[in-house]
DRENTORKOL-3810 file (N, C-alpha, C; in nm, 4 decimals):
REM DRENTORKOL-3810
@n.u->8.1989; n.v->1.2143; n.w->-0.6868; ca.u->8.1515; ca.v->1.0782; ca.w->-0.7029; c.u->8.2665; c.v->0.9792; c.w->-0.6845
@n.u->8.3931; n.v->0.9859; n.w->-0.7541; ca.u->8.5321; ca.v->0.9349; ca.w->-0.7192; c.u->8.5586; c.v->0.9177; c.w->-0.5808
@n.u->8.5153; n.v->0.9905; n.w->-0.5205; ca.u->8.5513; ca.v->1.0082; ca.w->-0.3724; c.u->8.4966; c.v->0.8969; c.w->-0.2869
@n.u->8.3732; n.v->0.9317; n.w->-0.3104; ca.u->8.2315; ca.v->0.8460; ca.w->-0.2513; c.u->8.2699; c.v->0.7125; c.w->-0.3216
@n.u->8.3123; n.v->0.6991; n.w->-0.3897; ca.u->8.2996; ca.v->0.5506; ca.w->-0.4097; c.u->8.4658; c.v->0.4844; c.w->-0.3559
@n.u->8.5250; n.v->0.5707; n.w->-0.3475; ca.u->8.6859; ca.v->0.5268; ca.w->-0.2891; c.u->8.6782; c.v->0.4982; c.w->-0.1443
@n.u->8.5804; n.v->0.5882; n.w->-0.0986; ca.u->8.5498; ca.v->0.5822; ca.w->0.0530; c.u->8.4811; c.v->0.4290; c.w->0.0972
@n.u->8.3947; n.v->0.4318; n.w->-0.0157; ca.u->8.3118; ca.v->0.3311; ca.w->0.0111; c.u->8.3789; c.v->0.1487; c.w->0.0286
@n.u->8.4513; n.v->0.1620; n.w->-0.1020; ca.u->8.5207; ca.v->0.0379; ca.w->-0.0984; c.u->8.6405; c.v->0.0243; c.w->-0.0087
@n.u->8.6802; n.v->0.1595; n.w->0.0827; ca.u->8.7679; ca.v->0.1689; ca.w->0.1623; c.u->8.7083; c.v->0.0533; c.w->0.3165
@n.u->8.5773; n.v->0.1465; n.w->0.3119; ca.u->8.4932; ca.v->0.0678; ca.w->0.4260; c.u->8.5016; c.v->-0.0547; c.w->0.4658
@n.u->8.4484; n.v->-0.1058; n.w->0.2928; ca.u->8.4115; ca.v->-0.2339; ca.w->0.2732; c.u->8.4850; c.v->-0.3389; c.w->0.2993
@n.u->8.6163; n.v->-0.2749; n.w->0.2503; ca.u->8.7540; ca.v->-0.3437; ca.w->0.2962; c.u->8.7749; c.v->-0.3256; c.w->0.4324
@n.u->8.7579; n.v->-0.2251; n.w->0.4998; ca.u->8.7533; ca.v->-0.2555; ca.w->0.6717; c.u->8.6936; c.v->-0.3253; c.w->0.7191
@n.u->8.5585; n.v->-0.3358; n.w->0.6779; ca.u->8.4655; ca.v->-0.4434; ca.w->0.7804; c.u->8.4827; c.v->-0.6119; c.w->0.7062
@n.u->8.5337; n.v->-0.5940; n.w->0.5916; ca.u->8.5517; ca.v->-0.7318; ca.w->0.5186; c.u->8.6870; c.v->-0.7620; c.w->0.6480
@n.u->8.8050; n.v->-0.6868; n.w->0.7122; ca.u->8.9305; ca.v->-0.7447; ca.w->0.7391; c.u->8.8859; c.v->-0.7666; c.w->0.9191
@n.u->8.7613; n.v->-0.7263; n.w->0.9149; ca.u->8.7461; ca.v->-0.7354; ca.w->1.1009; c.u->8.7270; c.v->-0.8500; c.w->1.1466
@n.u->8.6457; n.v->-0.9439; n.w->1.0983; ca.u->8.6497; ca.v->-1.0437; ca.w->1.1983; c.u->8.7547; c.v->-1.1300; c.w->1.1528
@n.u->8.8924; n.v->-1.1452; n.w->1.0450; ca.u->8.9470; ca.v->-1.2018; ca.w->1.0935; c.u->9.1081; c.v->-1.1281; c.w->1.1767
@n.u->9.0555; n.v->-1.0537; n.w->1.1690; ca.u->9.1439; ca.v->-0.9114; ca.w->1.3213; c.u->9.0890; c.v->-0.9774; c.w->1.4216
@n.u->8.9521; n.v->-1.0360; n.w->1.4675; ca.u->8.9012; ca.v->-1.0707; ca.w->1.5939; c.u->8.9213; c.v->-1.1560; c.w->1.6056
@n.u->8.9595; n.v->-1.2610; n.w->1.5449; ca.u->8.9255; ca.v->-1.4733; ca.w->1.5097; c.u->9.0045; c.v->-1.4833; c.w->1.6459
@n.u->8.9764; n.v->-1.5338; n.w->1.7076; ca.u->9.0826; ca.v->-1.6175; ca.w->1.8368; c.u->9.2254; c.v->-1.7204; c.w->1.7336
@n.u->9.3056; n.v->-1.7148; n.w->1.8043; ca.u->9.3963; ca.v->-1.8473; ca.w->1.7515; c.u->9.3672; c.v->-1.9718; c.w->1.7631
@n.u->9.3835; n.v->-2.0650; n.w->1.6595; ca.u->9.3057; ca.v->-2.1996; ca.w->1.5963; c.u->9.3437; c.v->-2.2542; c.w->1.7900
@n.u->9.4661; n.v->-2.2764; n.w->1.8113; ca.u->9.4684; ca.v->-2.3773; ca.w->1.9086; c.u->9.3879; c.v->-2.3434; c.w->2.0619
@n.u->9.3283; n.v->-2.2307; n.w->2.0633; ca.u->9.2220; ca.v->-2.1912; ca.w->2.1742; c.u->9.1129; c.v->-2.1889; c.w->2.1217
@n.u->9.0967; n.v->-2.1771; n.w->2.0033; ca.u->8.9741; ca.v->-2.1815; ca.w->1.9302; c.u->8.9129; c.v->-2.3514; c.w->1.9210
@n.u->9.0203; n.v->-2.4367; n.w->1.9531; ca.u->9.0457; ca.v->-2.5774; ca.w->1.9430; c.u->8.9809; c.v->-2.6399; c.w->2.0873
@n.u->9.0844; n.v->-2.5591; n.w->2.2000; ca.u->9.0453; ca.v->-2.6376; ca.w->2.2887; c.u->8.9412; c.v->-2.5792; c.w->2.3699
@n.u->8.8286; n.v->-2.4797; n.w->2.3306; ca.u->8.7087; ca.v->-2.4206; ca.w->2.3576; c.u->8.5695; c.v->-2.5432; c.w->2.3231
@n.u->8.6333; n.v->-2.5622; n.w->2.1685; ca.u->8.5366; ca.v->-2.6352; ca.w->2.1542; c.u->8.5672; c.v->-2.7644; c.w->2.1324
@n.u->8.6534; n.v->-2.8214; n.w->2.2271; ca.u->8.6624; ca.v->-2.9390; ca.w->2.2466; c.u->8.5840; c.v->-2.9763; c.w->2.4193
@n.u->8.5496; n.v->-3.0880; n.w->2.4346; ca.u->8.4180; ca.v->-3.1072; ca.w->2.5738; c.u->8.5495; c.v->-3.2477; c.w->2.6400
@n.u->8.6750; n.v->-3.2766; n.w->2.5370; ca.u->8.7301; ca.v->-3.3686; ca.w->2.6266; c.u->8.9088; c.v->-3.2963; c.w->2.6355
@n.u->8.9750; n.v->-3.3918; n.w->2.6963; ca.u->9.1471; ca.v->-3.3270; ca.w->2.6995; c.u->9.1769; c.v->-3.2769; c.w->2.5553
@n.u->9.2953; n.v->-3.1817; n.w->2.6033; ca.u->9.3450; ca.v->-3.0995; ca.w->2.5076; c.u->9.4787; c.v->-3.1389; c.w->2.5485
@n.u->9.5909; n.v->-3.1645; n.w->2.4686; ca.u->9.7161; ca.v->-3.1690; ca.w->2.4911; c.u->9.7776; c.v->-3.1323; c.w->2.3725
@n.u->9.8688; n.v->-3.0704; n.w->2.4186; ca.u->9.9792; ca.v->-2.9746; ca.w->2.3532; c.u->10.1151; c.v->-3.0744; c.w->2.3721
@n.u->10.1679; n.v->-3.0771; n.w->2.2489; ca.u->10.2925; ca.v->-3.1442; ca.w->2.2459; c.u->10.3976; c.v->-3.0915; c.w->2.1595
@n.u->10.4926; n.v->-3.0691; n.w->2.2840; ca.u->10.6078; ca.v->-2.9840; ca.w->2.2220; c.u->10.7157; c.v->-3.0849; c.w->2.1145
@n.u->10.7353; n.v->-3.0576; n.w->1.9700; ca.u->10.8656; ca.v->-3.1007; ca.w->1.8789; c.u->10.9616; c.v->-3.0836; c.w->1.8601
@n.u->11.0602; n.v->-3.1306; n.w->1.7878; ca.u->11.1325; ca.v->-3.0399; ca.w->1.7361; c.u->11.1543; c.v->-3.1050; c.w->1.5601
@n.u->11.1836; n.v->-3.0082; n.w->1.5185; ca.u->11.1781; ca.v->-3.0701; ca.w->1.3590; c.u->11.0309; c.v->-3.0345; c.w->1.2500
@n.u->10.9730; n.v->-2.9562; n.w->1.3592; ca.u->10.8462; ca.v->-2.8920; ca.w->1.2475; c.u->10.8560; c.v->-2.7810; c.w->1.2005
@n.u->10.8927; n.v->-2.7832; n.w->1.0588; ca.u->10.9085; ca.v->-2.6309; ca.w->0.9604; c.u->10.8315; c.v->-2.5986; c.w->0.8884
@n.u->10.7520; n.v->-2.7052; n.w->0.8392; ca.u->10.7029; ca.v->-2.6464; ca.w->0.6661; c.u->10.5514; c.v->-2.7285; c.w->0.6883
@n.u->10.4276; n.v->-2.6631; n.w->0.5904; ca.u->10.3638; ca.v->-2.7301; ca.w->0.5667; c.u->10.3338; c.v->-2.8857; c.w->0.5843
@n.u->10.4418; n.v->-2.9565; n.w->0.5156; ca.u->10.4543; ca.v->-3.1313; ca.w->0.4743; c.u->10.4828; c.v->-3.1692; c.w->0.5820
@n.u->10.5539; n.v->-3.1112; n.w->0.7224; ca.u->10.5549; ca.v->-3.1294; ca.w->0.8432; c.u->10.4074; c.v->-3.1219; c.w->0.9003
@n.u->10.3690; n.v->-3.0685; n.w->0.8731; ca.u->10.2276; ca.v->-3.0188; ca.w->0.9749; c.u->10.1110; c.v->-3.1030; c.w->0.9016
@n.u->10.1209; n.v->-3.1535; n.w->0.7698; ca.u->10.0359; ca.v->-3.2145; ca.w->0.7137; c.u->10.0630; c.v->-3.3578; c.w->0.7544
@n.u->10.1945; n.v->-3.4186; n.w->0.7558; ca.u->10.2203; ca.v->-3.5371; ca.w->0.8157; c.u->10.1642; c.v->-3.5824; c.w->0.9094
@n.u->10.1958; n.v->-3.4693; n.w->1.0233; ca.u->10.1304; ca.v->-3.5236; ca.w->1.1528; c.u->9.9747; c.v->-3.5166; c.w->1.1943
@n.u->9.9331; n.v->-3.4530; n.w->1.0900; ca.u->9.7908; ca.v->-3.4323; ca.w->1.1102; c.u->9.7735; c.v->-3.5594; c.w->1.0547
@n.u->9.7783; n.v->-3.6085; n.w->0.9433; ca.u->9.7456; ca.v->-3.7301; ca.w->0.8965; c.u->9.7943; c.v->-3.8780; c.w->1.0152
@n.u->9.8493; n.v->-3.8563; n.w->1.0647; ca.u->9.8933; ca.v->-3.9527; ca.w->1.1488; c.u->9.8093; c.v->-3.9586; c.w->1.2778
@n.u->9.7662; n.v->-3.8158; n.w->1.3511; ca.u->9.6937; ca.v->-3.7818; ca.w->1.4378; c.u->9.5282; c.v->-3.8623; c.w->1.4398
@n.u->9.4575; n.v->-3.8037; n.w->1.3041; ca.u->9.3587; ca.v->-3.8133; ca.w->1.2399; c.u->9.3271; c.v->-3.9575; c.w->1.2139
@n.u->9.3801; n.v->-4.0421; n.w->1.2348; ca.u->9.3914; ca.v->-4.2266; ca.w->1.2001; c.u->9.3362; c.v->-4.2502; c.w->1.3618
@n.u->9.3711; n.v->-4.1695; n.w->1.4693; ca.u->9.3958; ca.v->-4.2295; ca.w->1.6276; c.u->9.2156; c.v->-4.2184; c.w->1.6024
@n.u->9.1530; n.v->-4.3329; n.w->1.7412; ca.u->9.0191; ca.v->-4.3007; ca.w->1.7054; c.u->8.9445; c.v->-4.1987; c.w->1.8269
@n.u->9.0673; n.v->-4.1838; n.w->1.8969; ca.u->9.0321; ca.v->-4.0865; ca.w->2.0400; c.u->9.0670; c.v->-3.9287; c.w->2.0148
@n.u->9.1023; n.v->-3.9057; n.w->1.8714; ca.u->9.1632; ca.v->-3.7840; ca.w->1.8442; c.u->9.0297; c.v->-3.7134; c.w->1.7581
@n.u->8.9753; n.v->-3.5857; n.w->1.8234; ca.u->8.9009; ca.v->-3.4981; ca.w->1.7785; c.u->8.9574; c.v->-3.4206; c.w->1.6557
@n.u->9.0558; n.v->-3.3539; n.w->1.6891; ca.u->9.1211; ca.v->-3.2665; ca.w->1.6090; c.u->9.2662; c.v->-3.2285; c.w->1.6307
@n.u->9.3370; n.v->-3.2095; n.w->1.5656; ca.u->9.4776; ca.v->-3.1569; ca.w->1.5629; c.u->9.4966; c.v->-3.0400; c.w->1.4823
@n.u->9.5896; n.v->-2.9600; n.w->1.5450; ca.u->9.6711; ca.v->-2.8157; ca.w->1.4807; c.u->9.7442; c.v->-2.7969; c.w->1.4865
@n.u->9.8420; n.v->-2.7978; n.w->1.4027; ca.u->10.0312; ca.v->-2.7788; ca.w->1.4282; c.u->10.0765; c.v->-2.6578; c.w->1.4242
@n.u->10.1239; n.v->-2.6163; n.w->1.4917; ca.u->10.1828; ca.v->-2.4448; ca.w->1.5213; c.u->10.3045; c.v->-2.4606; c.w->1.4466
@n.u->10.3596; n.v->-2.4689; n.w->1.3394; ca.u->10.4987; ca.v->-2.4279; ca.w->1.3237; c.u->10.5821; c.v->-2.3628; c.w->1.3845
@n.u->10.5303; n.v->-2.2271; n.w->1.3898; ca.u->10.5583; ca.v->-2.1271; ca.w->1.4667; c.u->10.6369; c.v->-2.1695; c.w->1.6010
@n.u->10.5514; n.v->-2.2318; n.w->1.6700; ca.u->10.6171; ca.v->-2.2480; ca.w->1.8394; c.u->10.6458; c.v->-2.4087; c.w->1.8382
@n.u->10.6538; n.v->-2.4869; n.w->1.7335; ca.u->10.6574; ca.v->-2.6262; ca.w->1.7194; c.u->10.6173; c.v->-2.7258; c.w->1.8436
@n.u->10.4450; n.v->-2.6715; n.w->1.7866; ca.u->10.3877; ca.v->-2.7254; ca.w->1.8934; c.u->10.2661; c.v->-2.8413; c.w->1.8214
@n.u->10.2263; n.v->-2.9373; n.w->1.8654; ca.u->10.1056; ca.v->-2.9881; ca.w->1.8168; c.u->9.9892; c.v->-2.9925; c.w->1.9272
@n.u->9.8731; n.v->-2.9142; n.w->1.9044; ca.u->9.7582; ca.v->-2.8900; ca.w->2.0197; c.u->9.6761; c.v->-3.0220; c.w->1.9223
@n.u->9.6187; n.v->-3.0959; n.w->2.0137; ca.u->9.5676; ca.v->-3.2332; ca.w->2.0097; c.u->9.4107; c.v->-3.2069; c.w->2.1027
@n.u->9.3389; n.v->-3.2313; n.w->2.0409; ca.u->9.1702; ca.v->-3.2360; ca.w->2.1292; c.u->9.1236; c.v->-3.3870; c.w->2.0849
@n.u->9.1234; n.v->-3.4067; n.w->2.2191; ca.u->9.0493; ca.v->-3.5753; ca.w->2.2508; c.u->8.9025; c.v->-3.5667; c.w->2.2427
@n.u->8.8436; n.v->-3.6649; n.w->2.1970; ca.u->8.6797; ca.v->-3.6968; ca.w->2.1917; c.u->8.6717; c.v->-3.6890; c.w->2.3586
@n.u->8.5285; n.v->-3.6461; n.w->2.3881; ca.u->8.5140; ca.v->-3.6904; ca.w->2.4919; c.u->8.4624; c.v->-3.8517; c.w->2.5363
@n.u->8.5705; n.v->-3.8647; n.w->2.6729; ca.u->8.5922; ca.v->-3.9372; ca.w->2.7280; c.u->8.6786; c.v->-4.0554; c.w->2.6853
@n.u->8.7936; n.v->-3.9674; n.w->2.5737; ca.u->8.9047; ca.v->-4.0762; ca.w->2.5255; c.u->8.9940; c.v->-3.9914; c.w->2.5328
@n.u->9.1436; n.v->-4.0528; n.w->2.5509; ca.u->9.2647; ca.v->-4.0032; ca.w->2.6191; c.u->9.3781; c.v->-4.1012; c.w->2.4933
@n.u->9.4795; n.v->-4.0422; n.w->2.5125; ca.u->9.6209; ca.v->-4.1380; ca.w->2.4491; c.u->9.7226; c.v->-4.0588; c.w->2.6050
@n.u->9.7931; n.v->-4.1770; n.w->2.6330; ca.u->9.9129; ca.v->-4.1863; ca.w->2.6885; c.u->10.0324; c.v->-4.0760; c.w->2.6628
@n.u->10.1170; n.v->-4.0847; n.w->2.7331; ca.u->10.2223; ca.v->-3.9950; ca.w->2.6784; c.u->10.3010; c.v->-4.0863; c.w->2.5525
@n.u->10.3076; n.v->-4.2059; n.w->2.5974; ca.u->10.3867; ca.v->-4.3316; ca.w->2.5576; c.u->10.3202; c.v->-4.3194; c.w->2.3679
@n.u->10.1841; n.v->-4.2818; n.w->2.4438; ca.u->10.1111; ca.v->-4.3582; ca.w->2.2549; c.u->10.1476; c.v->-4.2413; c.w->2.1597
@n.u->10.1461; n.v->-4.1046; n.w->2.2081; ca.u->10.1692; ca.v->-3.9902; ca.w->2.1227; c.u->10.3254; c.v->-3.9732; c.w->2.1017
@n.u->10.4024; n.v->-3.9624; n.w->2.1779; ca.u->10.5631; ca.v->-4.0135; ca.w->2.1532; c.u->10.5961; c.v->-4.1216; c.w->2.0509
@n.u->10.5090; n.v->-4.2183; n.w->2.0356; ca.u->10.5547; ca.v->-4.3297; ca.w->1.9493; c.u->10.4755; c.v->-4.2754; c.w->1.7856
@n.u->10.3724; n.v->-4.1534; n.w->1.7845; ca.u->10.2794; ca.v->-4.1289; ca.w->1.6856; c.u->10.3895; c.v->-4.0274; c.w->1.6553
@n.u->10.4821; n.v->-3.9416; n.w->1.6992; ca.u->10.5287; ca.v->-3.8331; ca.w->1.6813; c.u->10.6569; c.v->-3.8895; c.w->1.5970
@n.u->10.7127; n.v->-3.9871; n.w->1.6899; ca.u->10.8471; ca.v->-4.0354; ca.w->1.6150; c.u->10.8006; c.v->-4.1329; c.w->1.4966
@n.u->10.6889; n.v->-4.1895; n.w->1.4990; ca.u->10.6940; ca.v->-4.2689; ca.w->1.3662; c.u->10.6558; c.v->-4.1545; c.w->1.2344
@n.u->10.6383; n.v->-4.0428; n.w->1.2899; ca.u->10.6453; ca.v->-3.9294; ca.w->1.1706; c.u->10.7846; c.v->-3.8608; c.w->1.1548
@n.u->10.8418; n.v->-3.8945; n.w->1.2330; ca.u->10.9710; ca.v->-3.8253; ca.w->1.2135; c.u->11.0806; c.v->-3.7508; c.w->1.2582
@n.u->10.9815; n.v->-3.7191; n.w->1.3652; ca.u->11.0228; ca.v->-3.6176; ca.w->1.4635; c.u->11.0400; c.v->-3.6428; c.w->1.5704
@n.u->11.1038; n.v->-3.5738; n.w->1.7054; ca.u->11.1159; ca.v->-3.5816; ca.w->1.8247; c.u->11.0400; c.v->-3.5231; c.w->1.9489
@n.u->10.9909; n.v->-3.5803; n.w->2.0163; ca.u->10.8941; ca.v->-3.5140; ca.w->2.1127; c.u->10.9600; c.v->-3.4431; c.w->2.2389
@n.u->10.9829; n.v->-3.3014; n.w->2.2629; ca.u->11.0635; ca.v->-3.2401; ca.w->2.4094; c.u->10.9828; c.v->-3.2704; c.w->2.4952
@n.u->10.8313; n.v->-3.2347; n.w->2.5120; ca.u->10.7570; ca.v->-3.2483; ca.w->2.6389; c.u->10.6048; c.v->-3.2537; c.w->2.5787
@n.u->10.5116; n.v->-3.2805; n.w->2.6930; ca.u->10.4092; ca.v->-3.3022; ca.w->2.6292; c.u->10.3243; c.v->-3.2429; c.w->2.7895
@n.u->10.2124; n.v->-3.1259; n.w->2.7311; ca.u->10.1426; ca.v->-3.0897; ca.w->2.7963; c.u->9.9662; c.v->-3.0804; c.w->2.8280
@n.u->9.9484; n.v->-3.1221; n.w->2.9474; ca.u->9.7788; ca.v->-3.1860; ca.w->2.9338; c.u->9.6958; c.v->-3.0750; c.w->2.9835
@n.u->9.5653; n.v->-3.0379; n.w->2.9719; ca.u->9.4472; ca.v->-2.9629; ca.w->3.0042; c.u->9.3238; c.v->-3.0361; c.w->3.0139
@n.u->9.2298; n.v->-3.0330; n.w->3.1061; ca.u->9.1011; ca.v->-3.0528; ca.w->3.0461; c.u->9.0284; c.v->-2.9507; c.w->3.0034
@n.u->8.9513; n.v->-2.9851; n.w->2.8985; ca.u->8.8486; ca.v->-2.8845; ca.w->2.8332; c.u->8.7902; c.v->-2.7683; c.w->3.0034
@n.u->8.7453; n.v->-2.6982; n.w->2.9478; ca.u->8.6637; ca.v->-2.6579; ca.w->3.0380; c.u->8.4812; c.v->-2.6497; c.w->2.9757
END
């Protein structure tokens, strides 16, 4: 009976850890279901949480901005535009540095 039930919650715990083993990553998961531009903008100076919360809050004010996700990781910010609204390179450079940080490059997509 020990067995059977060790097995069981073994399971349970497998199929509980699968779909997020499957989840796509937020910033493709982002620009899937975004219907307007997606731009990725490379930083430098993003480490921690209070970094990534900053700029989301700053992002989130624009009224052409769908959604934002900050990668720490690759210090990147993936940006999804409403459809049929855009920001400049000029306007996100000036949104990036009035948070704090420095912008290396900035890269565009349209949705598909």
């Amino acid at each position: 009976m020990k067995t059977f039930k060790t097995l069981t919650l073994a399971a349970l715990l497998g199929l509980s850890a699968a779909p997020a083993l499957a989840a796509p990553d937020a910033p493709a998961a982002a620009a899937q279901q975004a219907k307007g531009e997606f731009v990725t903008a490379h930083v430098n100076g993003l480490v921690c949480d209070f970094c990534a919360q900053s700029i989301q809050k700053v992002f989130k004010k624009e009224a052409a901005v769908k959604g934002v996700h900050v990668d720490l990781d690759s210090g990147e910010i993936h940006i999804s535009m409403k459809p049929g609204q855009s920001m400049d390179d000029a306007a996100i450079e000036k949104l990036i540095r009035k948070s704090g940080y420095s912008l290396t490059s900035i890269e565009r997509e349209a949705a598909e």
